[in-house]
C-alpha angles and dihedrals in degrees: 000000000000103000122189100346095141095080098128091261092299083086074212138107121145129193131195141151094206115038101216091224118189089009089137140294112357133230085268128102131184116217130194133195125238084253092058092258115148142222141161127225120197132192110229135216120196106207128033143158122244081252083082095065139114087048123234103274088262099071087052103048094046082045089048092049107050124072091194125054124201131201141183085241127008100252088222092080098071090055084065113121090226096042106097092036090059087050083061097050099053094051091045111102113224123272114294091026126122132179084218096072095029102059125075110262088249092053095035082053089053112048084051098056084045098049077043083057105043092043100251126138106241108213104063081054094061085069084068129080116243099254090058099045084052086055092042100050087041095045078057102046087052091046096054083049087067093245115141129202076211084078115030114119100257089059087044104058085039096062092047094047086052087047097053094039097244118155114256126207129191121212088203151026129246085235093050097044091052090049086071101071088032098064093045110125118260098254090036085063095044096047093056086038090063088029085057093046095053100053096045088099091052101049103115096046098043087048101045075055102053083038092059092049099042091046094050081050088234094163089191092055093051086043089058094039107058106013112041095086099028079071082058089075102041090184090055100039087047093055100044101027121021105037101046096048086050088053089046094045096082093034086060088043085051085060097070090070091073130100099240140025121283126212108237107201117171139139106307090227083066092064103051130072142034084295101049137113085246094055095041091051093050089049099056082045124257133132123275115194115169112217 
């Protein structure tokens, strides 16, 4: 069962009324080369309360340290004036299509009873692929729960690099980023478009879960939590997950050649498992020191 993966491409989302603050190691590591050259890697979460902030001390110091923030997208690029309209574009199916004669009856039953839900008028939303009406009820649900992208941690760390006029780097395009869901198979898509529906219910619970894990930094906890059953669909964890973590791995090695340290924050399912940025870095042999 696809669970959550809908979680805008962080695969991440976390949720919680009382930040557990200084609860124990955070979701940051600091890495260094064989030749003693430093950087920092950050697990991300998209959407957050103002209850998260201030950070734990870690965020700060790897922030202070660093003259150079990277992102999984430059966050630039969604104060561009034709951005969301793009986004639309892509999630748009073609002319004469409709989701209402494309779904199966028992998922078709249930998005409606979840748009019915959710208060959102079903038949403009049979003009969107699947993968986009799951963002979209999710991005809602998230949205009624009082959570905001405004202040997720990748916006966060963006506004004060742009403050502090540090250079920012982005590991991928909107366009890129968007393909991923795009290119998912059909029944891919329509099998995270019911598994979202499903879940909607259950949000709040299934996200203070994933919080308490990210926020005492337990990297297992965050693995089992988002990526057990995304291995479940190869097709889906290798789109979303493995192969964009293999085409970062040597842009963030890159990074070591610089003068001075740069900030890593992506996605914190990026960073767990056999298949993460943590465990590729070890393997090619630098330092991992969780802070």
């Amino acid at each position: 069962m696809i669970r959550r993966c809908a979680a805008l491409l962080a695969l991440v989302a976390l949720v919680a009324t009382q930040p557990l603050l200084g609860a124990g190691p955070s979701f940051v590591w600091k890495v260094v080369s064989p030749a003693g050259k430093t950087i920092y890697l950050a697990g991300s979460v998209h959407l957050l309360t103002a209850d998260f902030y201030p950070l734990p001390a870690a965020y700060d110091e790897a922030f202070a340290a660093s003259d150079h923030l990277v992102e999984e997208l430059d966050m630039g690029q969604m104060l561009w004036a034709n951005s969301q309209m793009r986004v639309l574009q892509k999630g748009m199916l073609p002319a004469g299509q409709s989701l209402d004669r494309m779904l199966s009856p028992d998922t078709l039953q249930l998005v409606h009873a979840t748009l019915a839900e959710l208060g959102m008028p079903a038949a403009p939303l049979m003009q969107f692929k699947p993968w986009m009406l799951a963002i979209t009820m999710q991005s809602l649900a998230w949205q009624k729960a009082g959570f905001d992208a405004n202040l997720g941690l990748d916006k966060h760390f963006y506004d004060r690099a742009k403050e502090v006029g540090k250079s920012v780097q982005g590991l991928e395009t909107l366009d890129f980023q968007l393909s991923r869901f795009d290119t998912l198979p059909k029944e891919a898509q329509e099998r995270m478009l019911a598994e979202t529906a499903r879940e909607i219910a259950s949000t709040t619970v299934n996200f203070t879960r994933m919080t308490r894990a990210w926020q005492s930094g337990d990297a297992s906890a965050v693995e089992r939590q988002l990526l057990d059953d995304l291995k479940s669909e190869p097709e889906m964890y290798a789109s979303l997950l493995l192969e964009r973590n293999k085409t970062w791995l040597p842009m963030i090695e890159a990074l070591f050649s610089r003068p001075r340290p740069a900030l890593v924050v992506v996605g914190a399912a990026h960073l767990v498992g056999g298949d993460g940025l943590l465990a590729a870095l070890k393997a090619r042999g630098y330092t991992l020191t969780q802070l």
